[in-house]
N, CA, C and O atoms as a GROMACS GRO file, in nm:
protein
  460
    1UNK      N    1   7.890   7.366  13.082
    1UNK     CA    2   8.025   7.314  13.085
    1UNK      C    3   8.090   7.353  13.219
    1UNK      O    4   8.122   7.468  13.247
    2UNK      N    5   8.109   7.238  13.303
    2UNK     CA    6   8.224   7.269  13.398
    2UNK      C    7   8.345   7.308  13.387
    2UNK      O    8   8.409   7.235  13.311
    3UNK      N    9   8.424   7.420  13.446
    3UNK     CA   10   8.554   7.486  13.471
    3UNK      C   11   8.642   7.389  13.541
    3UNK      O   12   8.619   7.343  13.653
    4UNK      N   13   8.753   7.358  13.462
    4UNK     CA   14   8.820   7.268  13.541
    4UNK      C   15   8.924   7.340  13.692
    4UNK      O   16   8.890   7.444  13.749
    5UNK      N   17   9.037   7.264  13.729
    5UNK     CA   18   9.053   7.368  13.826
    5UNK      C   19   9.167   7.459  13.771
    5UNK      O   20   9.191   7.568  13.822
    6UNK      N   21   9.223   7.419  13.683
    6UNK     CA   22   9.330   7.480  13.613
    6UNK      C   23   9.270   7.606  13.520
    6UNK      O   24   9.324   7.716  13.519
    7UNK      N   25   9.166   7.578  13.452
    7UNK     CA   26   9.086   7.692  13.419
    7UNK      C   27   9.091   7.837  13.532
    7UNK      O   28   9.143   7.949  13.527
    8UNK      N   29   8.994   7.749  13.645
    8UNK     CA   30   8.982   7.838  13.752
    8UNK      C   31   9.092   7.923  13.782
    8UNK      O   32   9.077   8.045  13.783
    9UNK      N   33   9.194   7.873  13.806
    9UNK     CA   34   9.317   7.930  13.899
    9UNK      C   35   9.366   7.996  13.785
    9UNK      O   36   9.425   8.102  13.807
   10UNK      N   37   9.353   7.954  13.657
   10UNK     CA   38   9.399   8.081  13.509
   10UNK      C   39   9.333   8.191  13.554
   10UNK      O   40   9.386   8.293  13.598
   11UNK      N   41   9.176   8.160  13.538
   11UNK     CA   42   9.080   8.356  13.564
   11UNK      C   43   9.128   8.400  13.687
   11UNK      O   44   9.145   8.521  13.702
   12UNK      N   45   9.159   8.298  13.807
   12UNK     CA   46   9.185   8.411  13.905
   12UNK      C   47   9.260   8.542  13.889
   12UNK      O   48   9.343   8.560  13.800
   13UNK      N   49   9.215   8.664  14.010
   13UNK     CA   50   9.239   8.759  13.980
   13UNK      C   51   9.368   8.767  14.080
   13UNK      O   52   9.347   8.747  14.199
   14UNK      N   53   9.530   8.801  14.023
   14UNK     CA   54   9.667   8.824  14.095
   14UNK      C   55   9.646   8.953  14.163
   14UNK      O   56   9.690   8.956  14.278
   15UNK      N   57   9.587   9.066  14.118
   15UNK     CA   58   9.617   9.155  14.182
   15UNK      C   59   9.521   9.173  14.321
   15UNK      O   60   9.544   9.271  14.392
   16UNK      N   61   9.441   9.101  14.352
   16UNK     CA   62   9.334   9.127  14.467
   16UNK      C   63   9.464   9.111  14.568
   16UNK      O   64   9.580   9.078  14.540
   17UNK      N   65   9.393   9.152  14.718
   17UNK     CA   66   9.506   9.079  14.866
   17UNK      C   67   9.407   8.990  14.862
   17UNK      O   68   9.295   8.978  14.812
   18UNK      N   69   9.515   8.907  14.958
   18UNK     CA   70   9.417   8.789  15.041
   18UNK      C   71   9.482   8.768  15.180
   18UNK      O   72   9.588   8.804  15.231
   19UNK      N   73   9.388   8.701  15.218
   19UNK     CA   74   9.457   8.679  15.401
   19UNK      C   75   9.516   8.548  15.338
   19UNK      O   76   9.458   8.484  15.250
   20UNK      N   77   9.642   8.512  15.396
   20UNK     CA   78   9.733   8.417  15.393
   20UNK      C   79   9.650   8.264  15.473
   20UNK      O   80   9.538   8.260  15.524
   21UNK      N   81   9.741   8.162  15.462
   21UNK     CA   82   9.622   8.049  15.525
   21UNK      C   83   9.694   8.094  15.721
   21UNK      O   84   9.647   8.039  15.821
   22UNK      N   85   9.751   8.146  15.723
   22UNK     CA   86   9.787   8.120  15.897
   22UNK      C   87   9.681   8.249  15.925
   22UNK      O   88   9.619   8.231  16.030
   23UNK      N   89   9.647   8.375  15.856
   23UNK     CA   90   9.608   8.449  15.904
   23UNK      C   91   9.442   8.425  15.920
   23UNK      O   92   9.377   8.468  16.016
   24UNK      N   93   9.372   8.328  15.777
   24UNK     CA   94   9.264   8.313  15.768
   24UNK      C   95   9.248   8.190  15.888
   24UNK      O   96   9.137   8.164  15.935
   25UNK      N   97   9.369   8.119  15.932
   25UNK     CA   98   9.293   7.987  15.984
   25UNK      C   99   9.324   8.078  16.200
   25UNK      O  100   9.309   8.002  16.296
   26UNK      N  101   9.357   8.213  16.221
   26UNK     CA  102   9.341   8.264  16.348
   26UNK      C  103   9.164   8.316  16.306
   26UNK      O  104   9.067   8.273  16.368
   27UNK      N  105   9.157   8.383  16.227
   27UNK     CA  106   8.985   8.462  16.175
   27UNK      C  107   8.909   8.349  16.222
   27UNK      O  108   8.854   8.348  16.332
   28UNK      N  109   8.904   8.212  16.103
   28UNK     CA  110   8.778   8.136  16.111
   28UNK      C  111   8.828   8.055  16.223
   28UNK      O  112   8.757   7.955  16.234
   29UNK      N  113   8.965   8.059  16.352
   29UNK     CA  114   8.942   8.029  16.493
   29UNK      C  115   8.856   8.075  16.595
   29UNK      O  116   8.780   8.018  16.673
   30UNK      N  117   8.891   8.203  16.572
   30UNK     CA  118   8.771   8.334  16.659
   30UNK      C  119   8.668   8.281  16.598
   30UNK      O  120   8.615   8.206  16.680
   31UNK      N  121   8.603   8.278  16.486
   31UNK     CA  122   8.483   8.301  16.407
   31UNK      C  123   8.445   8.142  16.491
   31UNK      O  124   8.417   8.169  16.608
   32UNK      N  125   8.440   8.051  16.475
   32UNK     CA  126   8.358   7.924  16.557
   32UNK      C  127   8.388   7.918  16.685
   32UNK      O  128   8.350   7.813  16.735
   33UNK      N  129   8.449   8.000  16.769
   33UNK     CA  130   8.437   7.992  16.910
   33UNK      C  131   8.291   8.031  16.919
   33UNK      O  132   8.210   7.956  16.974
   34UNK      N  133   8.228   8.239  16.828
   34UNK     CA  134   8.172   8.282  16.840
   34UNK      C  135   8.044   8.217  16.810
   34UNK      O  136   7.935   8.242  16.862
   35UNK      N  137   8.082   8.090  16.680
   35UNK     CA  138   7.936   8.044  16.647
   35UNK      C  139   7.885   7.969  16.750
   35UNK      O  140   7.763   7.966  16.771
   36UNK      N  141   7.994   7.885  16.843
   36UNK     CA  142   7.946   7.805  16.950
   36UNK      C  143   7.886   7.861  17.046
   36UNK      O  144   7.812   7.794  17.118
   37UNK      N  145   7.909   8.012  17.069
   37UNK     CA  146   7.858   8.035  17.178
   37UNK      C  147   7.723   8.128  17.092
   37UNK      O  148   7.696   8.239  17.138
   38UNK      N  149   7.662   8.090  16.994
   38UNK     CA  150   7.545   8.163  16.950
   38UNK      C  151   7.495   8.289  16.864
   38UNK      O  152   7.388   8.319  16.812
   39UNK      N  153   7.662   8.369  16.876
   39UNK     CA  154   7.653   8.474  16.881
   39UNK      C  155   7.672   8.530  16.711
   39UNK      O  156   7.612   8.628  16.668
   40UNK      N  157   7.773   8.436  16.622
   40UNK     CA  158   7.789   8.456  16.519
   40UNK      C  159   7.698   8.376  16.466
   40UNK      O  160   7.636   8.301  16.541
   41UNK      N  161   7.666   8.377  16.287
   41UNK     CA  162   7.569   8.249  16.193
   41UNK      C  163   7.652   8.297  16.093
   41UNK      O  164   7.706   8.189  16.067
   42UNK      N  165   7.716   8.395  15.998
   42UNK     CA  166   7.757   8.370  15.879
   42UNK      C  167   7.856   8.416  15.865
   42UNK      O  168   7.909   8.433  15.974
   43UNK      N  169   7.946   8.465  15.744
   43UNK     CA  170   8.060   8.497  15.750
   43UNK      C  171   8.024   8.525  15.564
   43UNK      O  172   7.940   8.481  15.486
   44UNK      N  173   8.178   8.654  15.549
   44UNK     CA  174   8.145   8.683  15.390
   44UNK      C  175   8.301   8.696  15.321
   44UNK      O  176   8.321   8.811  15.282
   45UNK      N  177   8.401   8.615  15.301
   45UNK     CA  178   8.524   8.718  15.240
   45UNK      C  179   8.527   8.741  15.138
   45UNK      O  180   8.497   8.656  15.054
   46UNK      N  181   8.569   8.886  15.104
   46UNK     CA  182   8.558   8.966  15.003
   46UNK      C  183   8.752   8.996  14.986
   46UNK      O  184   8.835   9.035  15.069
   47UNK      N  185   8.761   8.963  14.866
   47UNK     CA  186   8.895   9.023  14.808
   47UNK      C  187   8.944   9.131  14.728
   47UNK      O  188   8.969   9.099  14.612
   48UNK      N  189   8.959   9.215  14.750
   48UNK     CA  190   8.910   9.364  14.643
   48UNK      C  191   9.119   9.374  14.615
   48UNK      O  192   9.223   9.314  14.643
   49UNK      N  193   9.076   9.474  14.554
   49UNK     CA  194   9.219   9.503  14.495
   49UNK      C  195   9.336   9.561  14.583
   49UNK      O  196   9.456   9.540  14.566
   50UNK      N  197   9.275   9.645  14.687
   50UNK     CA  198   9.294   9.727  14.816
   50UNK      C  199   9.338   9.688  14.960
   50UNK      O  200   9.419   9.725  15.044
   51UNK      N  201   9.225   9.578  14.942
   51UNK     CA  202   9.205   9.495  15.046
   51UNK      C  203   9.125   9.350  15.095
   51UNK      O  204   9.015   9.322  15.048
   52UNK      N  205   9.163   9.300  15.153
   52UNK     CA  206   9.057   9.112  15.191
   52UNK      C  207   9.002   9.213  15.332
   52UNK      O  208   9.042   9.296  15.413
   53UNK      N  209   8.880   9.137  15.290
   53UNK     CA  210   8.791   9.138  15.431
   53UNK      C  211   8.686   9.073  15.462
   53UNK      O  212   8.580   9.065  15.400
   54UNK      N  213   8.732   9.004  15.610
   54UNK     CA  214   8.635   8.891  15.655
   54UNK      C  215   8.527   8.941  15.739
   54UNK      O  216   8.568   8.976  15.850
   55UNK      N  217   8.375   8.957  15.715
   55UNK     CA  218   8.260   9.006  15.790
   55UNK      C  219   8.190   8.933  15.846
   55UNK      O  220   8.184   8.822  15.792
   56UNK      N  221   8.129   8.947  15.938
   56UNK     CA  222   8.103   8.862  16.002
   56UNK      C  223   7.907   8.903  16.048
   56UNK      O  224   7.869   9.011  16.093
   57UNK      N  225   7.820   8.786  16.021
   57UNK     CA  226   7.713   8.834  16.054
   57UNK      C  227   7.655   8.779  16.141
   57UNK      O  228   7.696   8.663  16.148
   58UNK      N  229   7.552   8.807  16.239
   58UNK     CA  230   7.458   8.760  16.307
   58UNK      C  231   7.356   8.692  16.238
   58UNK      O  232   7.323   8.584  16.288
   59UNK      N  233   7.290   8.732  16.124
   59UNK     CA  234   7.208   8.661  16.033
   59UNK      C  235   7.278   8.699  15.890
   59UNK      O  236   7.368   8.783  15.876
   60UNK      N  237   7.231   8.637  15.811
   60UNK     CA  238   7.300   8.654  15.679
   60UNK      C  239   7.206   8.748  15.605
   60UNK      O  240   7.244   8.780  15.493
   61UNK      N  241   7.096   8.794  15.644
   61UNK     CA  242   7.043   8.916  15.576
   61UNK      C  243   7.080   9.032  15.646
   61UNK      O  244   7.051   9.130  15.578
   62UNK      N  245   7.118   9.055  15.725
   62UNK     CA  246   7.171   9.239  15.769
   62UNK      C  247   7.328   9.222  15.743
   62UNK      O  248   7.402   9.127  15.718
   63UNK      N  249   7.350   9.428  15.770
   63UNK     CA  250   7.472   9.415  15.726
   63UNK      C  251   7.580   9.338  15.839
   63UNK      O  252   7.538   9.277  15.937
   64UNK      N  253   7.672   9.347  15.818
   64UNK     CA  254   7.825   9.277  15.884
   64UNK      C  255   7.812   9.381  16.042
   64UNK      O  256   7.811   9.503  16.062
   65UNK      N  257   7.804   9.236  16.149
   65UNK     CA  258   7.842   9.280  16.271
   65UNK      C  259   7.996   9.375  16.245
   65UNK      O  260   8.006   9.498  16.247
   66UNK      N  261   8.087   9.293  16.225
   66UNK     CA  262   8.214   9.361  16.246
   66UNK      C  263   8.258   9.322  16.112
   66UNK      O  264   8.192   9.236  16.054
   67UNK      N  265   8.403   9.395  16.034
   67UNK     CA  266   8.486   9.391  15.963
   67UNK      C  267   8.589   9.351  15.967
   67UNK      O  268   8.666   9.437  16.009
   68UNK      N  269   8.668   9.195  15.927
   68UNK     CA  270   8.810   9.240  15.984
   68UNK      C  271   8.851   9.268  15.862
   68UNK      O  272   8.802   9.206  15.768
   69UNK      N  273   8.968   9.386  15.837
   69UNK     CA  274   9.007   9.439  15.714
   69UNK      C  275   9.191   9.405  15.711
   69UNK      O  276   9.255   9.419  15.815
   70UNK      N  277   9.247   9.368  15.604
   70UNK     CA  278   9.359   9.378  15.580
   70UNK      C  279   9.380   9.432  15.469
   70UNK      O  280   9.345   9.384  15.361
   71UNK      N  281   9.457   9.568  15.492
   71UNK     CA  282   9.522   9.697  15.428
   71UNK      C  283   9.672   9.700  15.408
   71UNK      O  284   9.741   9.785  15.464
   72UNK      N  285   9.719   9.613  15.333
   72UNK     CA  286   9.888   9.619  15.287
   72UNK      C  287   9.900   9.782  15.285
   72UNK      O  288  10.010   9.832  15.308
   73UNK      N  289   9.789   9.860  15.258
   73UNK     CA  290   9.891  10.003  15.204
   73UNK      C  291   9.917  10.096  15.322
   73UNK      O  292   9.989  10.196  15.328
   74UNK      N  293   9.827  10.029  15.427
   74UNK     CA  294   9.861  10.106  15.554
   74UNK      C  295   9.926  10.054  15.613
   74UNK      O  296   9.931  10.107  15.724
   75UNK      N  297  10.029   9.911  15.602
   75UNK     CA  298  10.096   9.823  15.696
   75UNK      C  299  10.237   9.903  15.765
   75UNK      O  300  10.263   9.869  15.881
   76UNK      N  301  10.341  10.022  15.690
   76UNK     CA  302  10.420  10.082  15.738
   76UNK      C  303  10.348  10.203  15.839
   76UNK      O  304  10.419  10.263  15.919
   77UNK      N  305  10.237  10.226  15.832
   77UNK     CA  306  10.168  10.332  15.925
   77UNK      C  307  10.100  10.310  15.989
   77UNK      O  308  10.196  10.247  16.032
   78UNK      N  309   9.991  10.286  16.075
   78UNK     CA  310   9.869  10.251  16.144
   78UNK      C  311   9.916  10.098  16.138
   78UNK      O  312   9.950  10.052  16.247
   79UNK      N  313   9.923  10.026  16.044
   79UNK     CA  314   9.939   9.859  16.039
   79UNK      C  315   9.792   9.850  15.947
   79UNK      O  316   9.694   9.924  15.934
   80UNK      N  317   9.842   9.691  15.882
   80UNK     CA  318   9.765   9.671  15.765
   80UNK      C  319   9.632   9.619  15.836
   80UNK      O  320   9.537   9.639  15.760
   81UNK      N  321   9.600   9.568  15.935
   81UNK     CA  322   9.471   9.480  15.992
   81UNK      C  323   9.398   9.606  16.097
   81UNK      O  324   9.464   9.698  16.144
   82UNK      N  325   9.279   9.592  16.118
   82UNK     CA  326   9.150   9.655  16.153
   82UNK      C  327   9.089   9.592  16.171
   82UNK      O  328   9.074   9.496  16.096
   83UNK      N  329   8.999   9.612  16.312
   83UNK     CA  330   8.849   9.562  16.303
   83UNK      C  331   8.746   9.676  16.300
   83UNK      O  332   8.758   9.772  16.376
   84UNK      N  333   8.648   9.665  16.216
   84UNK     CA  334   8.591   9.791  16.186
   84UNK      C  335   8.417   9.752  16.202
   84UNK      O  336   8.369   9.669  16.125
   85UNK      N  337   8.330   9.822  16.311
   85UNK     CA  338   8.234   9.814  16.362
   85UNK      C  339   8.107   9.854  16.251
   85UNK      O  340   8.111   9.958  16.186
   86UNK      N  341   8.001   9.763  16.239
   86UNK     CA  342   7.898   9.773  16.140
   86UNK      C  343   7.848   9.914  16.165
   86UNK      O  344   7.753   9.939  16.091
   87UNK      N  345   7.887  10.037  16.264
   87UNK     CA  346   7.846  10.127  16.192
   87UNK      C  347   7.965  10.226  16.154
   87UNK      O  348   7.968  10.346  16.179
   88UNK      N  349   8.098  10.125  16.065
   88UNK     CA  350   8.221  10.194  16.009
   88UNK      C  351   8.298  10.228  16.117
   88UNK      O  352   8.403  10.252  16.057
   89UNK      N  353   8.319  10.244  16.215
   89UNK     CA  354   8.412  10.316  16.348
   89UNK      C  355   8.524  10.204  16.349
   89UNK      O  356   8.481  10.089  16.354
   90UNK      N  357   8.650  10.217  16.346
   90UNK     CA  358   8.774  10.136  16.345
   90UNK      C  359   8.755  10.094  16.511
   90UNK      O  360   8.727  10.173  16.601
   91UNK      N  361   8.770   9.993  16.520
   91UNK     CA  362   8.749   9.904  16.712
   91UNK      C  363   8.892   9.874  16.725
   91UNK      O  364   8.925   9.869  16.844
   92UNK      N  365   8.988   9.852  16.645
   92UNK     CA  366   9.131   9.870  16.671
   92UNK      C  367   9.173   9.807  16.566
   92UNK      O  368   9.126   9.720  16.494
   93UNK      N  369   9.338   9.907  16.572
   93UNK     CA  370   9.408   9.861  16.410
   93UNK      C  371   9.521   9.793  16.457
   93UNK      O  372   9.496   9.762  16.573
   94UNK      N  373   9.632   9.755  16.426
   94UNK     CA  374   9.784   9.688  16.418
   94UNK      C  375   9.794   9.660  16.375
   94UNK      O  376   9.701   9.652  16.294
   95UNK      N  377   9.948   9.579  16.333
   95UNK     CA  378  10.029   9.514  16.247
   95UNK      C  379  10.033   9.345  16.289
   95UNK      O  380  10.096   9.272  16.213
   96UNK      N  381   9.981   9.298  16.384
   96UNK     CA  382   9.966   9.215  16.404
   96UNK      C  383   9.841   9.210  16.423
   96UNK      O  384   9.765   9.296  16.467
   97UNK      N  385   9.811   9.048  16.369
   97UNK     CA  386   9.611   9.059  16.332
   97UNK      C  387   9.621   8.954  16.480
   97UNK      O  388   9.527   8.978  16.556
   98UNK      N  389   9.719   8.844  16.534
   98UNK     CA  390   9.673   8.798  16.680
   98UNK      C  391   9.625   8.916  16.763
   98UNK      O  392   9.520   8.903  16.824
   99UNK      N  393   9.706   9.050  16.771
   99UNK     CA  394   9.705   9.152  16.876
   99UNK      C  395   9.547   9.203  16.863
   99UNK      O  396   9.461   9.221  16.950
  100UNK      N  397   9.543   9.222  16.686
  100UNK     CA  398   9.381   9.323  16.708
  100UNK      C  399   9.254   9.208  16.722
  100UNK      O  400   9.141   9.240  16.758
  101UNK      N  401   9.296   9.055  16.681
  101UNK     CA  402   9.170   8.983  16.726
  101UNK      C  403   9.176   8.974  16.874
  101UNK      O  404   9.090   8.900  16.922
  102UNK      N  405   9.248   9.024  16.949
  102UNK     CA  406   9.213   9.022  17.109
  102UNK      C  407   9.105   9.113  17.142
  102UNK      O  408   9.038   9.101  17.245
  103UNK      N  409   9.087   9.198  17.061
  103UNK     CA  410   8.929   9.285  17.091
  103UNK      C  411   8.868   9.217  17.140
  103UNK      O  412   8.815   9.238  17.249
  104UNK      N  413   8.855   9.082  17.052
  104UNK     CA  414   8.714   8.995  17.101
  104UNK      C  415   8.728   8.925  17.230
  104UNK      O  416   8.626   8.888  17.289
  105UNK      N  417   8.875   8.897  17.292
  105UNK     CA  418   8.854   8.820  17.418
  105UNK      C  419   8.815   8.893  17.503
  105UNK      O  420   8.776   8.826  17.598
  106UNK      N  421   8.799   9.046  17.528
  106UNK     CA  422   8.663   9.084  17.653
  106UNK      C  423   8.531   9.031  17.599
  106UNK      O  424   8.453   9.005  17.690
  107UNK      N  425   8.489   9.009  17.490
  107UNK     CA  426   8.370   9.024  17.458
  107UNK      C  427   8.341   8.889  17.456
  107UNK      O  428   8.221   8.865  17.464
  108UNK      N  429   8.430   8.774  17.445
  108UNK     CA  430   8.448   8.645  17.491
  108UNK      C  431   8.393   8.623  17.633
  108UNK      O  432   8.282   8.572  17.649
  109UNK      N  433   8.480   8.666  17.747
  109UNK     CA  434   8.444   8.642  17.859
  109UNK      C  435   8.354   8.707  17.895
  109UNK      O  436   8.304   8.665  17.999
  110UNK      N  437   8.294   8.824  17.840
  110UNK     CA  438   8.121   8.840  17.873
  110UNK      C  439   8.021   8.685  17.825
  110UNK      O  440   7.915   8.644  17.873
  111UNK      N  441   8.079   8.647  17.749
  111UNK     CA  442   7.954   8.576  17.708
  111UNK      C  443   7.948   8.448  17.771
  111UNK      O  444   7.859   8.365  17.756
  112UNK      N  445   8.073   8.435  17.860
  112UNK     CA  446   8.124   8.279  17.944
  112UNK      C  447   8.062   8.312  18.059
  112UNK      O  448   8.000   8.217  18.108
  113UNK      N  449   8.055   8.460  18.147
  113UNK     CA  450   8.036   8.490  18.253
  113UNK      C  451   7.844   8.521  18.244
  113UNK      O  452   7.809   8.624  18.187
  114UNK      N  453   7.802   8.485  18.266
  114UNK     CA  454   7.648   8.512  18.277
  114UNK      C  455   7.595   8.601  18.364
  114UNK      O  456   7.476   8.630  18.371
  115UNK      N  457   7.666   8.634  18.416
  115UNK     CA  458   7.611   8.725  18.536
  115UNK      C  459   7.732   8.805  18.591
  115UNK      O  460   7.716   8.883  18.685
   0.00000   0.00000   0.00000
């Protein structure tokens, strides 16, 4: 038996976070620059009670190149967004997720510059 969509959106779970659509549609902006240039292939979001987080893989069998994490409970302190490096090390936090996806524009223009 198919779930209709009204079903669906009943089981959903209220208390998880989620990235909002302006915040998810800057993520999966970065995220297909990276696929064009080779470097990304999959992607995973996870919604936990705590926190949403979008991972990002090189192949879809190893773990997550990078993490981006959004943390409502740290948003008055450190700031709620992180990018957090597959071996756990925070690569930078803020309150604004445009500011901490700028990590990636050095790592952008390495991959434009060939030499």
């Amino acid at each position: 038996m198919v779930a209709t969509p009204e079903q669906v959106w009943a089981g959903a779970r209220t208390d998880a976070v989620a990235f909002s659509r302006d915040e998810l549609s800057k993520i999966l902006g970065l995220y297909g620059r990276f696929v064009a240039a080779g470097e990304w292939r999959d992607y995973a979001i996870d919604h936990r009670k705590d926190a949403a987080i979008f991972s990002v893989f090189r192949r879809a069998a190893e773990t997550p190149l990078y993490r981006i994490e959004k943390r409502p409970a740290l948003a008055t302190r450190q700031g709620a967004f992180a990018v957090v490096s597959m071996t756990g090390v925070i690569l930078k936090r803020g309150r604004d997720l445009a500011q901490v996806l700028r990590l990636f524009d050095r790592q952008r223009l390495r991959l434009a510059d060939p030499g």
